[in-house]
C-alpha positions in Angstrom: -18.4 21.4 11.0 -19.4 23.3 14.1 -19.6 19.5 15.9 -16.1 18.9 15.0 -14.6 22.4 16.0 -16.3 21.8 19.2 -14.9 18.5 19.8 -11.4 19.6 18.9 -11.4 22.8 21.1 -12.6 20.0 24.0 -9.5 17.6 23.6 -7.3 20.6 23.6 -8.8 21.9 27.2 -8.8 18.2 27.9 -5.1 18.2 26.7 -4.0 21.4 29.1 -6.1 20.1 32.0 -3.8 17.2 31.9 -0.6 19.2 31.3 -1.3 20.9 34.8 -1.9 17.8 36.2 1.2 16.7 35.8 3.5 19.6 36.5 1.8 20.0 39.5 2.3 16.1 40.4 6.0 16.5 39.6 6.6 19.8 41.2 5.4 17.7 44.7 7.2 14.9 43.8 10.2 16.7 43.4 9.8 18.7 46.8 9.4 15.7 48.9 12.5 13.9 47.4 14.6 16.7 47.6 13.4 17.7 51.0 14.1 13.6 52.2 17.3 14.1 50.3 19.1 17.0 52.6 18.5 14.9 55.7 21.4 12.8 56.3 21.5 10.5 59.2 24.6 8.8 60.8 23.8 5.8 62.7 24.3 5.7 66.4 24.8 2.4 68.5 22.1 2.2 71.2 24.8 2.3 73.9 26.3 5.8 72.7 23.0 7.4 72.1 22.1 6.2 75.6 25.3 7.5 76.9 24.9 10.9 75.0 21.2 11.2 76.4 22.5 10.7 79.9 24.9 13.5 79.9 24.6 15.8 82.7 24.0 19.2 81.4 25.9 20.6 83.7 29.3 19.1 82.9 31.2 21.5 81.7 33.8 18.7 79.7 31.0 17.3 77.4 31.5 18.6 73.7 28.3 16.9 72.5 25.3 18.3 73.2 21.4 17.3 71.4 19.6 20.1 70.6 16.7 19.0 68.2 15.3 15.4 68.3 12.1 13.4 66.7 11.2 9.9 66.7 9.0 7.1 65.0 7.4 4.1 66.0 6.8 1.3 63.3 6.5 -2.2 63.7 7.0 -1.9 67.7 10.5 -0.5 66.9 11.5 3.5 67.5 13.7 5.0 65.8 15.1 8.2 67.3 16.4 11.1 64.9 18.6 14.1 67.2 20.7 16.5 65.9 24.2 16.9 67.9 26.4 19.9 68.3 29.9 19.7 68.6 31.8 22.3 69.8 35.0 19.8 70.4 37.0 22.3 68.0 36.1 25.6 69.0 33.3 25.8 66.4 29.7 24.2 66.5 29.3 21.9 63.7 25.5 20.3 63.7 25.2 16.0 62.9 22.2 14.2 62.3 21.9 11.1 64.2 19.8 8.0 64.7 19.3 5.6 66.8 16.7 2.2 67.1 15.3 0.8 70.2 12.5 -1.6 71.1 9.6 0.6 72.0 9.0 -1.1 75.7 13.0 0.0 76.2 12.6 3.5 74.9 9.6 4.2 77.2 10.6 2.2 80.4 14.2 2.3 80.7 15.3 4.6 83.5 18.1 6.9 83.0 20.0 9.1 85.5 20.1 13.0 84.4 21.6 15.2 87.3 19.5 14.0 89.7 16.5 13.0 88.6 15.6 9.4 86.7 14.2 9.7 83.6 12.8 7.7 81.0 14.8 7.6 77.6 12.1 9.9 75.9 12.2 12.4 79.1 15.5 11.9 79.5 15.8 13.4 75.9 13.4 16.2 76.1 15.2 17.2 79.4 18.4 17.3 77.8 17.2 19.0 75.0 15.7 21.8 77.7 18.8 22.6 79.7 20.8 22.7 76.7 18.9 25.8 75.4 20.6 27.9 78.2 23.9 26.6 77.3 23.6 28.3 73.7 21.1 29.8 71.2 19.8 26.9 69.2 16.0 28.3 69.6 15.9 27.6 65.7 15.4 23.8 65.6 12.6 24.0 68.4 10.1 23.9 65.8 11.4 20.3 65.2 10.4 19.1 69.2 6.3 19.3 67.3 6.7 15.7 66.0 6.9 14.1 69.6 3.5 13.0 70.8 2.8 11.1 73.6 2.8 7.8 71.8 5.6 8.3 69.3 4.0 7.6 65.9 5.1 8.9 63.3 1.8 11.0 60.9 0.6 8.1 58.7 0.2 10.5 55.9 2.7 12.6 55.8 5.3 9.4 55.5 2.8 7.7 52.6 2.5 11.1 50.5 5.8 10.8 48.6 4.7 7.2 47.5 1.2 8.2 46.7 2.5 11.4 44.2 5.1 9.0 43.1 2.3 6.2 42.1 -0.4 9.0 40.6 2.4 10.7 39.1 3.2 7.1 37.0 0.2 6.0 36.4 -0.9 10.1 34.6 2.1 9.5 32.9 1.4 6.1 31.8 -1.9 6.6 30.7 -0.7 10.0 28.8 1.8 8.2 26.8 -0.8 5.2 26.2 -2.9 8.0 24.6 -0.5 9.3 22.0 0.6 5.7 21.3 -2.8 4.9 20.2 -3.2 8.5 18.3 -0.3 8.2 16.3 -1.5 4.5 15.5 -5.3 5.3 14.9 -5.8 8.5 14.5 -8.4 9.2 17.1 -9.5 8.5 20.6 -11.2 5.5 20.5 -7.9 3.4 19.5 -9.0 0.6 21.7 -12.2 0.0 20.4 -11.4 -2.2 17.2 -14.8 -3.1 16.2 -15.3 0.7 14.7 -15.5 1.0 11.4 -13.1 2.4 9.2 -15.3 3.8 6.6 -14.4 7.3 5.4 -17.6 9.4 4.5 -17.1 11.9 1.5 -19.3 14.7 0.9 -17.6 16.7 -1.4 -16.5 14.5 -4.5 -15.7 16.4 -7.4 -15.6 13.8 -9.8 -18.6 14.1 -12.3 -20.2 11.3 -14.8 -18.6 13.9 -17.4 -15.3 12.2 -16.4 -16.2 9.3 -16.9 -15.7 8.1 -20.8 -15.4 4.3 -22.3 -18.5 3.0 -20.4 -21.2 4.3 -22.0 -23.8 1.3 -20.6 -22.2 0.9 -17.5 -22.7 5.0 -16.5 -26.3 4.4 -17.4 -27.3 2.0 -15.5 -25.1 3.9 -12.1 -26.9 6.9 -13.0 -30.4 5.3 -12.5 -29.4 4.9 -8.8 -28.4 8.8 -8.6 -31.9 9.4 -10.3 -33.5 6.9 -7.9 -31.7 9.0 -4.9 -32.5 11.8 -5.8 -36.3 11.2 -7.6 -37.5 8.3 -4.9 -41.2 9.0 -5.7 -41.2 8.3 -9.0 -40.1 4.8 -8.7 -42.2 3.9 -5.3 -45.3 5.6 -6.9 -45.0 2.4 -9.9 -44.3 0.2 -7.1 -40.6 -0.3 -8.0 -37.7 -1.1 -5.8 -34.2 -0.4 -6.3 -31.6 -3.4 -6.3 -29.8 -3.6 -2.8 -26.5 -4.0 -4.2 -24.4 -3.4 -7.8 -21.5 -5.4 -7.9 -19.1 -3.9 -11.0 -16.6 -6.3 -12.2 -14.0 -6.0 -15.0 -10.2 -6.0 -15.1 -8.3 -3.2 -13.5 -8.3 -0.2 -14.4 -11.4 0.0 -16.5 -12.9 2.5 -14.1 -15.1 0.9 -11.7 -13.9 3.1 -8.8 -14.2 6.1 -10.8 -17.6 5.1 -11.6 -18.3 4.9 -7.5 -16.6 8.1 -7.3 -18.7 9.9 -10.1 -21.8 8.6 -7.8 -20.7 10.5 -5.1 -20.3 13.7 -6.6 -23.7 13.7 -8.1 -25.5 12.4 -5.3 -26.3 14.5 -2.6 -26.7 11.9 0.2 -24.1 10.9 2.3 -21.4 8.2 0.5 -19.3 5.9 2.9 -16.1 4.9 1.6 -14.4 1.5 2.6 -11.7 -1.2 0.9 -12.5 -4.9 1.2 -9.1 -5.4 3.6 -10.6 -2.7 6.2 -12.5 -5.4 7.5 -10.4 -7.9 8.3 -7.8 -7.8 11.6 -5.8 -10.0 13.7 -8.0 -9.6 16.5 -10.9 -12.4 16.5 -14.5 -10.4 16.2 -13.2 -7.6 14.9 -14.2 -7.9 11.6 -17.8 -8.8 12.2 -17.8 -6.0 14.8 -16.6 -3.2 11.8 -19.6 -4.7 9.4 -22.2 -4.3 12.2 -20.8 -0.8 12.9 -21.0 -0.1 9.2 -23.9 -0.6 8.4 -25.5 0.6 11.5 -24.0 4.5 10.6 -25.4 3.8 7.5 -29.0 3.0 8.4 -29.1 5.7 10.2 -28.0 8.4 7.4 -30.4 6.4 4.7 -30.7 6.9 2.6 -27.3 6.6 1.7 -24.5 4.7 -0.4 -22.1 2.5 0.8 -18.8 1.3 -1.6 -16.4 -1.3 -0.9 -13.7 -1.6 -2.8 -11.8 -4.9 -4.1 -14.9 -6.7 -2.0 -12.8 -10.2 -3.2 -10.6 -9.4 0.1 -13.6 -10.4 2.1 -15.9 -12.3 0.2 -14.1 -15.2 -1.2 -15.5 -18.3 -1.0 -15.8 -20.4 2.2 -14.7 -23.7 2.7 -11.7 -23.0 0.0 -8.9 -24.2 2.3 -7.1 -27.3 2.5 -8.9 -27.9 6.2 -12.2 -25.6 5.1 -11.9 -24.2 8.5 -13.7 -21.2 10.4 -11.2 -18.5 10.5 -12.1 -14.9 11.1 -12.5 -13.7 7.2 -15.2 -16.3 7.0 -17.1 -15.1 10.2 -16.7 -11.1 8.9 -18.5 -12.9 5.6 -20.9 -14.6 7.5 -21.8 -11.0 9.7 -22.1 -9.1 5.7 -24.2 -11.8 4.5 -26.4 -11.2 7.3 -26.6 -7.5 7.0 -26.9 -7.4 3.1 -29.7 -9.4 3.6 -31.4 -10.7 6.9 -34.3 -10.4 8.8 -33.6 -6.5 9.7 -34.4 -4.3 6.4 -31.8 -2.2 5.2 -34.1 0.1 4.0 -32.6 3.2 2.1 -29.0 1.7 2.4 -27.5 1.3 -0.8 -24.7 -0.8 -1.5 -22.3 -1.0 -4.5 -19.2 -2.9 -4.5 -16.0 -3.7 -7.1 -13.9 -6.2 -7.7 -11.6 -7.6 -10.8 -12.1 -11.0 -9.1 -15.7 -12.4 -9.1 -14.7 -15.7 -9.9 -13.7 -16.2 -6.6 -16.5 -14.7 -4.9 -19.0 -16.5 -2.4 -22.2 -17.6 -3.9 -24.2 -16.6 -1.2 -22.9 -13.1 -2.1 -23.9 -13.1 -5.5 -27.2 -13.9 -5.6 -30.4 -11.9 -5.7 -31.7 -9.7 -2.7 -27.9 -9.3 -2.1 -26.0 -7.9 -5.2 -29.0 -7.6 -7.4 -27.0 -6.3 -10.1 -23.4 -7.2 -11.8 -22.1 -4.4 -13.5 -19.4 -5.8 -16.0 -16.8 -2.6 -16.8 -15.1 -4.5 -20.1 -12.2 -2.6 -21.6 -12.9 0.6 -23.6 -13.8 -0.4 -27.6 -12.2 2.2 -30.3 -14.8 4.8 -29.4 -14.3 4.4 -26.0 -10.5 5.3 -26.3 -10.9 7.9 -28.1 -13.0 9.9 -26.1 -10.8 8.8 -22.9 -8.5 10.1 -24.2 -9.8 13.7 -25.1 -11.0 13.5 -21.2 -7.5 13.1 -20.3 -6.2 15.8 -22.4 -8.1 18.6 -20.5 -5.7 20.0 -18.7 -2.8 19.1 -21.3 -1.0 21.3 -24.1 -0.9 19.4 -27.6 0.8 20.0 -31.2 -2.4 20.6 -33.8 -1.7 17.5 -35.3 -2.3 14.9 -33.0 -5.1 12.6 -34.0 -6.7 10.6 -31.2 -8.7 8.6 -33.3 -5.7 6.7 -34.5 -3.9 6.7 -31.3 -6.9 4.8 -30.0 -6.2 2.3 -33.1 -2.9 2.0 -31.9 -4.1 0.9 -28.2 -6.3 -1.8 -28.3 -6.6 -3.5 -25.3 -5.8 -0.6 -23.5 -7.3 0.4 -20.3 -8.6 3.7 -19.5 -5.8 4.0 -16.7 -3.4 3.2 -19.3 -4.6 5.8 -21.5 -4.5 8.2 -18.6 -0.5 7.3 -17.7 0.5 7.2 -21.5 -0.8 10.8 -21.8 0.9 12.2 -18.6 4.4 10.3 -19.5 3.9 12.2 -22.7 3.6 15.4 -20.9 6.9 14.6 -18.5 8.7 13.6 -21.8 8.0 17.1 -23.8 8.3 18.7 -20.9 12.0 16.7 -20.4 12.6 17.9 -23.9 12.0 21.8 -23.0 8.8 21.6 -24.9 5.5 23.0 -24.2 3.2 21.1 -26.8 2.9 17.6 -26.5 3.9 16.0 -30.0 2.9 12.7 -31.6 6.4 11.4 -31.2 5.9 11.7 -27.0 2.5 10.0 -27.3 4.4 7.2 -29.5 7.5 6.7 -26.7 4.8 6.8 -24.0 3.0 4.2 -25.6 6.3 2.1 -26.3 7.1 2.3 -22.6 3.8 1.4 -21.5 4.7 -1.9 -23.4 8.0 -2.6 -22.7 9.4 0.0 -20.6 11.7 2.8 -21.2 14.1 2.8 -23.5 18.1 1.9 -23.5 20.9 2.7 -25.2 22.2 0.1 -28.0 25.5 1.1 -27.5 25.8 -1.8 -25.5 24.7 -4.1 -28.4 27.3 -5.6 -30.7 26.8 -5.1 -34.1 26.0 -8.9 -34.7 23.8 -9.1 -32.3 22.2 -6.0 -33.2 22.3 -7.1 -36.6 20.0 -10.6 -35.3 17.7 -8.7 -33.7 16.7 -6.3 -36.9 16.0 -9.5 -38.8 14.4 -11.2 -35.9 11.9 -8.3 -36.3 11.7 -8.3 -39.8 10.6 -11.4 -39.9 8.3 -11.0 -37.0 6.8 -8.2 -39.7 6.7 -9.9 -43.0 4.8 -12.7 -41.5 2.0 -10.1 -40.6 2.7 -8.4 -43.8 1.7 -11.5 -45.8 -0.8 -13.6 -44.0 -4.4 -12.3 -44.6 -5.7 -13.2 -40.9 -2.5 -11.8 -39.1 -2.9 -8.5 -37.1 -1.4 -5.5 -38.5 2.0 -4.2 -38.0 1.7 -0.5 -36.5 5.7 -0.2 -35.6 8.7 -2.7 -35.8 11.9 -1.1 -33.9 15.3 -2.3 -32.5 15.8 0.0 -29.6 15.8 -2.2 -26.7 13.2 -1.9 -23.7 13.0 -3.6 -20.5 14.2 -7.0 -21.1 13.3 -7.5 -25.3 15.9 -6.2 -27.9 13.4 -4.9 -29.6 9.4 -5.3 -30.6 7.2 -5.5 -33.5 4.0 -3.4 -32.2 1.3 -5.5 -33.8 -3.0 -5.1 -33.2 -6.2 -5.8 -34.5 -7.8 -3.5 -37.3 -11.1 -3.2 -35.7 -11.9 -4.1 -31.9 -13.4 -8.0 -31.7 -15.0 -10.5 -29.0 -14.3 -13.8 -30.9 -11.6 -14.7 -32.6 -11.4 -17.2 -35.0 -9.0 -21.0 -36.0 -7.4 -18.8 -38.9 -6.3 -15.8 -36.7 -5.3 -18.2 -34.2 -2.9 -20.2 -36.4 -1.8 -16.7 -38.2 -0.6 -15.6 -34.6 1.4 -18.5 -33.6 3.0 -18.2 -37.4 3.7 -14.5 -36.7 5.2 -14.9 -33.0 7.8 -18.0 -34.9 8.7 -15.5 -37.4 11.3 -14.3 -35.7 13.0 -17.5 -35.1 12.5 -18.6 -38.9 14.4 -15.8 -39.9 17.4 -16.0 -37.4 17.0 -19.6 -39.2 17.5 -18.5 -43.0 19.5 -15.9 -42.8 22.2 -16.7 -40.1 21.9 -20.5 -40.3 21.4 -20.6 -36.3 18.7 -19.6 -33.6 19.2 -17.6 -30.9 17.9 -17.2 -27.1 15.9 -14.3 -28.3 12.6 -16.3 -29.0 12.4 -17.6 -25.9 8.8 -15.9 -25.1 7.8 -16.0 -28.7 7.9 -20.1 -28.3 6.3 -19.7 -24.8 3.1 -17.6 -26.2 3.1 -19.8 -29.4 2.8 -22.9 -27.3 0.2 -21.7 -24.9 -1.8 -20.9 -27.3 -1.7 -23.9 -29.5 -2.2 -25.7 -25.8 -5.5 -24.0 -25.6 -6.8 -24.7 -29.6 -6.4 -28.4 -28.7 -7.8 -28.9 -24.6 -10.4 -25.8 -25.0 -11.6 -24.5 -27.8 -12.0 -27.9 -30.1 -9.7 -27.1 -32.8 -7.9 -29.8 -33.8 -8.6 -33.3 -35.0 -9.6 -34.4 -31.1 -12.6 -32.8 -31.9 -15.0 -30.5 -30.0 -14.1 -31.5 -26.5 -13.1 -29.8 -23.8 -9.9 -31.5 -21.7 -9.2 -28.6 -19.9 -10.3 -25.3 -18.2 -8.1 -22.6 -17.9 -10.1 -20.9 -14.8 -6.8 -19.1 -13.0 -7.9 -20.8 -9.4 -6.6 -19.1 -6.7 -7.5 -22.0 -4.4 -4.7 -24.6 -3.3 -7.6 -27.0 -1.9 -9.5 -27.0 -5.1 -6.7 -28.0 -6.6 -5.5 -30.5 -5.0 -8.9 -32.1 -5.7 -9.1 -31.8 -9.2 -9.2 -34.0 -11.8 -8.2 -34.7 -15.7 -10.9 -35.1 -17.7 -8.7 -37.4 -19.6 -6.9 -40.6 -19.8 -3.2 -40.8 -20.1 -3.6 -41.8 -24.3 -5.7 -39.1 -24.7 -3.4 -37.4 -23.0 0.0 -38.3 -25.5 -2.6 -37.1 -28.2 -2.8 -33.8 -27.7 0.8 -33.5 -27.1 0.8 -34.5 -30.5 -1.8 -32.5 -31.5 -0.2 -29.4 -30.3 3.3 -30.4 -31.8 1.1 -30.4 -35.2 0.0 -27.0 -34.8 3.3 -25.4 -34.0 5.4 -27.2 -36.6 2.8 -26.3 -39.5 3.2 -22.5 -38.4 6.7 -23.1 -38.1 7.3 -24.3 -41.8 4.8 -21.8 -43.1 6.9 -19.0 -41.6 9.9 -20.5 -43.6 8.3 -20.8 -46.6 6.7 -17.2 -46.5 10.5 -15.7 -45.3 12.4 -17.3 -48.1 10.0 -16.2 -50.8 10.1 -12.3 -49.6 13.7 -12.6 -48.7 14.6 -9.3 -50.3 11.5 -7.3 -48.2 13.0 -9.0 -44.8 16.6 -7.4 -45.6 14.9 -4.0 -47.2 13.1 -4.0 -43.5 16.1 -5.0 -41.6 19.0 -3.1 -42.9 16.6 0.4 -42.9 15.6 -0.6 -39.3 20.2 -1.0 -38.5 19.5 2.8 -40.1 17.0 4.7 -38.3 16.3 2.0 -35.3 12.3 2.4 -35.8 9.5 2.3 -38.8 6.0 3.2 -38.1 3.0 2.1 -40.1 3.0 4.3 -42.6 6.4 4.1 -43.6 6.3 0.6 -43.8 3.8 0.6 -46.4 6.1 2.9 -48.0 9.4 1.5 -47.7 8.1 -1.7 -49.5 6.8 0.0 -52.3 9.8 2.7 -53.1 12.0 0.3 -51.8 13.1 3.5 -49.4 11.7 5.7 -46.6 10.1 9.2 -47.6 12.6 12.1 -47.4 10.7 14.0 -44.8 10.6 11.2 -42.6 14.2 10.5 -42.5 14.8 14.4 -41.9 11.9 13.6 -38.9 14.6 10.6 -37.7 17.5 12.3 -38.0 16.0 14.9 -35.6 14.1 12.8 -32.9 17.3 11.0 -32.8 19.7 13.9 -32.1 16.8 14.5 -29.2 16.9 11.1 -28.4 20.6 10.8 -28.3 20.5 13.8 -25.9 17.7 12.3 -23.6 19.1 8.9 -23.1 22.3 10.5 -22.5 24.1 8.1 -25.2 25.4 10.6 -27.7 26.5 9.4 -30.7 29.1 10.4 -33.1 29.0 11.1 -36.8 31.9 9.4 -37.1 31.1 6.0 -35.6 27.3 6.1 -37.3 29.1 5.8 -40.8 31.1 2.6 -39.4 28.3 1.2 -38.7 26.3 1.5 -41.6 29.8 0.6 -43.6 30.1 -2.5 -41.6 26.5 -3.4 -42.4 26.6 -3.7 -45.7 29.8 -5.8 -45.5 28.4 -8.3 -43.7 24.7 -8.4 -45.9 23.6 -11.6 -45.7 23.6 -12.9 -49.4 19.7 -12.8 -51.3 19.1 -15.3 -53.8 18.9 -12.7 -56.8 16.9 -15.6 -59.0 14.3 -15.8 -56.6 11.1 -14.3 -57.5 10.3 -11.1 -55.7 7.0 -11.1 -54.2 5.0 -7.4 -54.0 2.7 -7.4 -50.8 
């Protein structure tokens, strides 16, 4: 700290000294140009000036009369400078004159005064000295000290103005330079690119007790804090800690918090740096900032050194359509080396993250380099759970708020996601003047994690409003019969983002594989929709447009990856997400054009079976799809529990309609879309017009 004091209290005396500089500079500058500036010359011909010098003092008709003169040679021309009085109208008035001549002239020619002959120098001097008596002009004698016997004008005293004039620019110049490359860098070596940009932080408060979801992975990161801080132990049992971790996962799963939880419980120094610090314009640069790097770093080992979203750097070589040797590749080439060379990095620590190691170099990845891959997989039930009691510290909440089923209710979340569906719960109870955070926050926060915030359905027309309830129904009673389908946690119609509505669907307990029958009861589930809009209006709408798009892809991948259709247990394709135009311009099918009409047909197979099982399962629960629908045209949402419910008392519990009733006054309010009593009852009127007729014969089905 003292260091840096010093070396700010330096570039401020620095600063002054130059301030000084330059007022000093200008204040001469401005002197000499002003001085140059209030001496105005009138040219003379040679023949006047000649004439005027000639003059005989004594003639009592001349008007004109020089009393101060100077002259300079230059470039074997003088020029002669005289100030003239004039006393033609009865009052002197001074003129500044000059006058050129050839040099040989002005010293040889011989001009009459009185008298005497005199040169054109002495002829002016004389002058000069008789007309003294005439009158007092004893004032400009001081100017008669810049004649000398040769004429020549004082070398430095004509270059000065040019000299403060260049010095002054070029302080000025270099000045402005200075804050130009300041205000762009941030310090005073601007120029030197090859620095590196790595921030060091000493005083991380983030603690492995913030850090929930990843039990394994904050095991293994705090062996290397134990190793930091307990060397001895390991070296005694001749052990040596990997070079490098690499943690990879998808984002937001906390692999940056997990570097930032082993800086604050380390206590060596931790250099911070992202993957796109490394690479610039300039050619060398990026090499130059890796050497830099990790030569700060060897000499503060031992010591950690993190580099973010690594990917940015280390991607493979050779990947472009012309392979080529651009400068990412030579920055690569320059971390290879230093990761692992002939120099030991010994007490230099590396750990690095990235959500993209597929497209990672090899040479990166192996051993003696990144010894260790880290993977940070999204948060199981557990996980969530205690994420999100880490998240609600610092937050007010309602006593009833049970995190162990929100984390049911958020599978496949990410811990980030947990952490922004908490605080949008917080800004929404605090936009409802509330100080506790209530289920029904967490449950909107969660819905516009999804699909964004809500909108008003005023907008909606009732038929199409009317569609989109039995769109969802069906959606619902699809994963209300089949025994592999995921369970319904909420069907609502208020629309979000760019859906109508959504049927909020997941998992009972977390899993890694999933099977051919939860495969096929998906694509069934995601057609529901359609197969309703089908039986009950006699017509399909636009609104399955993404529930056709899912269905397909994942019937796609059944048949070309996973072997399950009657192709058989081959693999046609690979769904690797490459990044990597060259690569794919040089791949290849792994399959013949027949093969290729059969999986079309294979795949056609697998959607029209879940198609006609969706049909068959909405007509025989016809009455459950319009019990769902019409209470959903009612109270616009139905949770989990309600559901179960409904179907069995064939109508919502009393308290949670008098819950609705409320949240949708609040709502109303919120969304600023207040609606009147009036215009509700037309509504619900107008629905039950138009009910779409049930089959009364039909057997009802109980779930």
């Amino acid at each position: 700290m003292d260091n840096n004091k010093n070396k700010r209290k330096g570039s401020r005396v620095y600063s002054y000294f130059v301030y000084v500089i330059i007022i000093v500079l200008l204040g001469f500058l401005v002197f000499f140009v002003f001085r140059q500036a209030n001496k105005k010359y009138t040219q003379m011909a040679t023949s006047e000036a000649i004439t005027l010098i000639q003059r005989d003092a004594d003639d009592s008709d001349a008007n004109k009369d020089i009393i101060a003169a100077s002259a300079s040679l230059r470039g074997g021309e003088v020029t002669l400078y005289f100030e003239v009085a004039d006393n033609s109208s009865g009052e002197i008035k001074l003129t500044d004159y000059y006058a050129t001549f050839i040099e040989s002239d002005y010293n040889n020619i011989q001009i009459k005064v009185g008298s005497e002959n005199y040169t054109i120098a002495e002829s002016l001097i004389e002058q000069i000295e008789r007309n003294k008596v005439k009158a007092d002009y004893t004032k400009y004698k001081s100017d008669m000290g810049f004649f000398s016997s040769e004429y020549k004008e004082n070398a430095f005293l004509s270059w000065l103005p040019t000299i403060i004039t260049v010095g002054v620019t070029v302080v000025i110049a270099i000045f402005l330079f200075r804050m130009l490359m300041n205000t762009a860098g941030g310090n005073q070596a601007a120029l030197d690119f090859t620095k590196s940009k790595a921030r060091r932080i000493d005083d991380s408060k983030v603690k492995f007790t913030d850090v929930a979801g990843c039990d394994e992975e904050k095991a293994e990161m705090m062996e290397l804090c134990d190793y930091l801080k307990n060397p001895k132990k390991y070296t005694k049992a001749g052990a040596k800690l990997p070079k490098g971790f690499l943690l990879v996962g998808p984002p937001g799963t906390g692999k940056t918090l997990l570097a930032k939880a082993v800086a604050g419980e380390v206590g060596v120094p931790f250099f911070s740096i992202s993957g796109s610090d490394f690479v610039e314009m300039f050619v060398g640069a990026g090499a130059g900032r890796v050497r830099d790097l990790f030569k700060n770093a060897k000499q503060n080992a031992p010591c950690v050194v993190f580099i973010d979203e690594i990917d940015a750097v280390g991607r493979q070589r050779g990947a472009g359509l012309g392979g080529g040797n651009d400068e990412r590749e030579q920055t690569l080439n320059q971390l290879l080396v230093e990761l692992d060379g002939f120099e030991e990095n010994s007490g230099v620590i590396i750990i690095a993250a990235t959500n993209r190691a597929d497209v990672l170099d090899p040479a990166l990845l192996r051993a003696g380099r990144f010894d260790r891959q880290i993977t940070v997989n999204l948060p199981d039930k557990a996980g969530r759970e205690a994420i999100f009691k880490i998240h609600a510290r610092n937050k007010q909440f309602e006593s009833n708020i049970d995190f162990g089923q929100l984390a049911k209710r958020t599978v496949g979340f990410s811990g980030a996601d947990i952490s922004n569906i908490l605080n949008e719960a917080a800004i929404l109870a605090v936009r409802g003047g509330r100080e506790l955070i209530s289920t029904a926050d967490i449950d909107e926060a969660i819905d516009r994690r999804i699909a964004g915030p809500a909108k008003s359905n005023k907008s909606l027309i009732e038929k199409e409003r009317k569609q989109i309830a039995y769109h969802e129904s069906g959606h619902a009673i699809i994963g209300l019969t089949l025994e592999h389908a995921e369970k319904v946690r909420k069907i609502t119609i208020i629309p979000r983002g760019q859906t109508g509505g959504h049927v909020l669907m997941g998992p009972e307990n977390d899993r890694f594989l999933i099977t051919k029958s939860e495969l096929e009861a998906e694509i069934c589930g995601l057609l529901g929709g359609r197969a309703s809009e089908e039986v009950f209006f006699k017509d399909v709408s636009t609104g399955a447009s993404n529930d056709i798009e899912r269905a397909t892809e994942i019937a796609r991948r059944m048949v070309v990856e996973w072997g399950m259709s009657s192709l058989g247990p081959i693999q046609y394709e690979k769904n690797s997400g490459s990044v990597f135009l060259g690569r794919d311009y040089t791949s290849q099918k792994n399959f013949s054009v027949g093969v290729q009409n059969e999986i079309d047909i294979e795949i056609k197979k697998i959607i029209e079976s879940a198609h006609e099982l969706a049909l068959k399962i909405i007509n025989e629960r016809k009455e459950d799809v319009i019990l769902i629908a019409e209470t959903l045209l009612e109270h616009d949402t139905i949770t989990e529990e309600e559901i179960g419910y409904l179907l069995e008392h064939r109508k919502l519990p009393e308290e949670s309609v008098s819950q609705k009733e409320t949240a949708g006054s609040s709502a109303s309010i919120l969304n600023g879309s207040k609606v009147e009593e009036a215009e509700k009852k037309e509504v619900k009127e107008e629905a039950k017009t138009n009910e779409p007729e049930v089959d009364n014969k039909e057997e009802k089905k109980e779930e």
